[in-house]
C-alpha positions as CSV (number, residue, x, y, z in Angstrom):
1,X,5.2,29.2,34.4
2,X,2.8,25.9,34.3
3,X,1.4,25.4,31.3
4,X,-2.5,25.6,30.8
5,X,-4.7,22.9,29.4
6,X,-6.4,24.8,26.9
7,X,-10.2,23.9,27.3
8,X,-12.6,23.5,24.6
9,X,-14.8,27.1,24.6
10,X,-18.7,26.9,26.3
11,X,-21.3,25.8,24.0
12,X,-18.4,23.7,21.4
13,X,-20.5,20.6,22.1
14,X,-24.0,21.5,21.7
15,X,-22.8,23.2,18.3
16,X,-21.5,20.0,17.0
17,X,-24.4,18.2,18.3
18,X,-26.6,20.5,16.4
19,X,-24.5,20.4,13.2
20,X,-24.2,16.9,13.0
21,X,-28.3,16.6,13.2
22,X,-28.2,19.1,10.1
23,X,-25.6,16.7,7.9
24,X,-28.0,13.9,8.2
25,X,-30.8,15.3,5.9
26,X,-29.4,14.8,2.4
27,X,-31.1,14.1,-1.1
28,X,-31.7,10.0,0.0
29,X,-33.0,11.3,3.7
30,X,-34.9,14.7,3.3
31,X,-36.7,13.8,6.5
32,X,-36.1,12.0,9.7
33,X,-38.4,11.1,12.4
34,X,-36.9,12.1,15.8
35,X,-36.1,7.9,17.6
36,X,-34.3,7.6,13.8
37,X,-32.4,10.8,13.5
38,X,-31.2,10.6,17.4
39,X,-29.7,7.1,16.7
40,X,-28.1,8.2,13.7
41,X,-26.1,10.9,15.7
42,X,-26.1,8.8,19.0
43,X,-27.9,11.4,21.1
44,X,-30.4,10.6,23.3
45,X,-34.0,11.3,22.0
46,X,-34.5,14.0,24.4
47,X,-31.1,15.9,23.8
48,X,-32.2,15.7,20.1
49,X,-35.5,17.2,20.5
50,X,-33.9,20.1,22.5
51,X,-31.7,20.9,19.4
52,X,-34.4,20.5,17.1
53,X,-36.5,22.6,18.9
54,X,-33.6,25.3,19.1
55,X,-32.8,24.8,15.3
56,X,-36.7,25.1,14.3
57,X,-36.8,28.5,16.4
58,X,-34.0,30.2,13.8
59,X,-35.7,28.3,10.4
60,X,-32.9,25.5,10.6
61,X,-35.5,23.0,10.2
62,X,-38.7,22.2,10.4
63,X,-41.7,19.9,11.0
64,X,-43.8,18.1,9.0
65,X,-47.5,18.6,9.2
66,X,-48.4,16.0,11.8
67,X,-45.3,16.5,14.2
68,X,-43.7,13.2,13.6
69,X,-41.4,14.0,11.1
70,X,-38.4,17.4,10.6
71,X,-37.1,18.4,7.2
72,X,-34.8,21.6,7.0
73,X,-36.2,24.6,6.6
74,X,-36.3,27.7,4.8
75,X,-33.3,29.7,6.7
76,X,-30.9,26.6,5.8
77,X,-32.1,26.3,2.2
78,X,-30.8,30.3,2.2
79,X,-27.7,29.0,3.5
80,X,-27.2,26.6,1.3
81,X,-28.0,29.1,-1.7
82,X,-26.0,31.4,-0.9
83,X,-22.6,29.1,0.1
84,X,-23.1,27.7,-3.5
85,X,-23.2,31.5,-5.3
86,X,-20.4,32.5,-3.1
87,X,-18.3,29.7,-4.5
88,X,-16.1,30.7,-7.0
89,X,-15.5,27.1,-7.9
90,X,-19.3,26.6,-9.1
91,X,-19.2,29.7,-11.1
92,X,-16.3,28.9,-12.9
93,X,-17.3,25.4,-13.6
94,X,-20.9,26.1,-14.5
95,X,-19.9,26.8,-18.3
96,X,-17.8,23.6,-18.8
97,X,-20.6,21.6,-17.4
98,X,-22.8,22.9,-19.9
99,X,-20.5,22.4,-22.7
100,X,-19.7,18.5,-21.6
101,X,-23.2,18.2,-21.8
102,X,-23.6,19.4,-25.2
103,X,-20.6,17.8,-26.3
104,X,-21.2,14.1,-24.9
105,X,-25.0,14.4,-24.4
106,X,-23.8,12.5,-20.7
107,X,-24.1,13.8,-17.3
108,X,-21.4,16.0,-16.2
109,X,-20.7,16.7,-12.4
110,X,-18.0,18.9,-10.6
111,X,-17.2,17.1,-7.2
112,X,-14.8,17.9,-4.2
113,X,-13.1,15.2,-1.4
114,X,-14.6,15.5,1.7
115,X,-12.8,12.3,3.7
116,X,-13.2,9.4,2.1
117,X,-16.0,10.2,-0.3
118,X,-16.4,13.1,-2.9
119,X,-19.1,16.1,-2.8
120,X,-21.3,16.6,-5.8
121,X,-21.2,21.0,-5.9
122,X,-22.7,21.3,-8.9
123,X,-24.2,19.0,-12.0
124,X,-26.0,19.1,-15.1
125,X,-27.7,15.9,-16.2
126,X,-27.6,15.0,-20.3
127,X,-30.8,14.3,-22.3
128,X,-31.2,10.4,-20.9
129,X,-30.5,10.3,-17.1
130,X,-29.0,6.6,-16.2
131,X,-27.0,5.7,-12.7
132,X,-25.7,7.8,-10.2
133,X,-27.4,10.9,-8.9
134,X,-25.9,14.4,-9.5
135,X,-27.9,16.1,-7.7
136,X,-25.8,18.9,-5.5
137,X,-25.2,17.6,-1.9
138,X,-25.0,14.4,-3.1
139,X,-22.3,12.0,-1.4
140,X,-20.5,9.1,-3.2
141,X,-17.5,6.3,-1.8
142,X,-14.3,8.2,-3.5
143,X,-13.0,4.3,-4.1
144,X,-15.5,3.9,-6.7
145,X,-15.7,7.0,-9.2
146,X,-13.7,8.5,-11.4
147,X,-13.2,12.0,-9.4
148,X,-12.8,10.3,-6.4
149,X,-9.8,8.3,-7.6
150,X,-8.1,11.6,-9.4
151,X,-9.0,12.9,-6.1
152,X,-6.9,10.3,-4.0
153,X,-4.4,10.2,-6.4
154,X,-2.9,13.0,-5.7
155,X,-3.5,12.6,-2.0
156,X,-1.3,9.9,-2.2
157,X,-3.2,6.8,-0.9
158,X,-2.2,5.1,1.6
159,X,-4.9,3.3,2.8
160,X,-4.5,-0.4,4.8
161,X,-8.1,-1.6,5.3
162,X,-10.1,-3.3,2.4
163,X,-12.9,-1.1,1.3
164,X,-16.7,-1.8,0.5
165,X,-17.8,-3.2,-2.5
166,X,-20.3,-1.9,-4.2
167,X,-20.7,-3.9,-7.3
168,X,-18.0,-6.8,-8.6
169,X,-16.4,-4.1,-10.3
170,X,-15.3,-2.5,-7.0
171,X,-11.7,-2.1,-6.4
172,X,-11.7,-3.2,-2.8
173,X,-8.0,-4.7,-2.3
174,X,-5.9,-1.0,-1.2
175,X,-2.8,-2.4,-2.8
176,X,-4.8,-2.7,-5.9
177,X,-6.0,0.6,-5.6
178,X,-2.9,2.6,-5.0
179,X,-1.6,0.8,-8.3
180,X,-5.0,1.9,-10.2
181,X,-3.8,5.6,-8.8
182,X,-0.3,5.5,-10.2
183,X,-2.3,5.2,-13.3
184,X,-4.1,7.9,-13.0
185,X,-1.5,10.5,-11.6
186,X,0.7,8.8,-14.8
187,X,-2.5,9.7,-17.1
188,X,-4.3,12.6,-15.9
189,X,-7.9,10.9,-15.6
190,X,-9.5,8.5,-14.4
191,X,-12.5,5.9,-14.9
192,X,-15.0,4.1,-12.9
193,X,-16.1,1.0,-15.0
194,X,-19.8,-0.4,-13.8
195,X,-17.7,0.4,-9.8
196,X,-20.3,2.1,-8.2
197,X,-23.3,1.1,-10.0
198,X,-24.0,-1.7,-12.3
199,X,-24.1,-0.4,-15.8
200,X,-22.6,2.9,-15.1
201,X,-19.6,4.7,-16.4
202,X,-17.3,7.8,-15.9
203,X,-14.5,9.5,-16.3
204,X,-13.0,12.1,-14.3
205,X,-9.9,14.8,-14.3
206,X,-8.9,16.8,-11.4
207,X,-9.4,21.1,-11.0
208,X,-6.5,22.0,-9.9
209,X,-6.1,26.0,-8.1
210,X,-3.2,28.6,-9.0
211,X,-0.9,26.3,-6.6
212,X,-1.3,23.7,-8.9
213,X,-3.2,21.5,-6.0
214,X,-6.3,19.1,-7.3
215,X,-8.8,21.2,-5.6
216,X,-11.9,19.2,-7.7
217,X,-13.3,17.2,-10.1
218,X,-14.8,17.2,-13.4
219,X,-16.2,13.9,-14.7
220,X,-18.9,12.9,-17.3
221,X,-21.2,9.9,-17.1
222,X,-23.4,7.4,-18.3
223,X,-24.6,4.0,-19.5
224,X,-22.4,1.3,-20.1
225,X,-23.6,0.9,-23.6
226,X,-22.7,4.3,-24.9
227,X,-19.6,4.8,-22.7
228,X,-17.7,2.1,-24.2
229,X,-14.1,1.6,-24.0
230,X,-13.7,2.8,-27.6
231,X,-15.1,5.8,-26.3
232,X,-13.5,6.5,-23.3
233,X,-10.7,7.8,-24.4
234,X,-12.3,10.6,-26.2
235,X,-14.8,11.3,-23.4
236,X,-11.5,11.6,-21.6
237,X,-9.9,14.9,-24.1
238,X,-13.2,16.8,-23.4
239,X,-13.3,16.2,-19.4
240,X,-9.4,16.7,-19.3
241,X,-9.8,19.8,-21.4
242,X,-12.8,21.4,-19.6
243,X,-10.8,20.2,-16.3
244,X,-8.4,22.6,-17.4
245,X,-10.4,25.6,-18.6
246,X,-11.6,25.6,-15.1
247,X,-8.2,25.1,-13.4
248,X,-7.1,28.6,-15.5
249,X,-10.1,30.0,-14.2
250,X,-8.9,29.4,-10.6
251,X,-5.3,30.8,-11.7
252,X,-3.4,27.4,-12.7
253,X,-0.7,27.8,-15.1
254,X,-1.5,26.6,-18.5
């Protein structure tokens, strides 16, 4: 019997199309004005506007005063409140955030890899805010932060192309990077010294589930000037350990 070509099902395309307009509005671009958001995507302005028009008609998004401009709208903010409840993750975490917070007065953050940059789910800022956003949603290069490397690490990096610098602090050079991972798998955490931002510091540890796989990241952060490397090391106990109260919450062996 010939074998079929499976085809893709009716209606696969303008699905993506119209999920891939959705992942461009983020904390840095709340709102898009059609010509920008269409080349973003690469769609044609008029195939956009269709979409938009379909996704405005179910509360996906929707437009600003004057016409010009689309945010999303109410029935995707409901979305997105309910996916974080439903995550058992965010619930679990929630406590430890609040207790890095109290304990290092820095901003704590519980991230996920999503290709090659890591998810903020869920963060709690300390008392003075410095550096990197984390806001939920938020999106940062896994190359330069603390969870992102724990994260990689036990991927098991095997990357070939230099990566983006994003201060002089970057690691850009992969074969550098993989050896900065062996560190981190030999050591349980990880930092992110002034890499993403000048000035800022962190240190992550990874979540891991009842598998034992990294399934997230715990990190704290803040100024340079109060995360010194005296301190690092202790900033590290409390993210390891709340790292780990998490990963027994998810089922991981002690």
């Amino acid at each position: 019997m010939p074998t079929r070509t499976k085809k893709p099902y009716a209606g696969t395309q303008s699905v993506r199309r119209a999920l891939a307009l959705l992942k461009e509005f983020t904390d840095r671009s709340p709102e898009w004005g059609l010509s920008d958001l269409a080349r973003e995507v690469g769609l044609h302005k008029t195939t956009a506007y269709r979409l938009l028009t379909a996704l405005e008609s179910e509360g996906m998004v929707a437009r600003s005063a004057d016409g010009e401009s689309w945010r999303l709208g109410t029935a995707a903010i409901r979305l997105g409140a309910l996916a974080l409840r439903s995550n058992d993750l965010v619930t679990a975490a929630r406590p430890e955030l609040e207790a890095l917070v109290r304990e290092t007065g820095e901003t704590a953050s519980l991230e996920v890899l999503a290709g090659d940059e890591v998810l903020i789910l869920d963060g709690l800022e300390g008392p003075s805010v410095v550096g990197a956003s984390s806001e939920v949603g938020t999106r940062w290069p896994a190359h330069a932060t603390s969870t992102g490397k724990v994260l990689l690490a036990e991927e098991g990096f095997a990357g070939r192309r230099r990566l983006r610098a994003y201060t002089d602090m970057t690691i850009t050079d992969p074969a550098r990077l993989a050896r900065e991972l062996e560190r981190v798998r030999e050591r349980g955490w990880a930092t992110a010294v002034e890499e993403l931002e000048e000035g800022y510091v962190a240190v992550g540890a990874p979540v891991r589930d009842h598998a034992g796989r990294a399934v997230a990241a715990v990190s704290v952060g803040g100024p340079a000037a109060r995360l010194t490397a005296d301190r690092i090391p202790e900033l590290a106990r409390y993210v390891v350990r709340a790292a780990g109260r998490i990963s027994s919450r998810q089922g991981a062996a002690r």
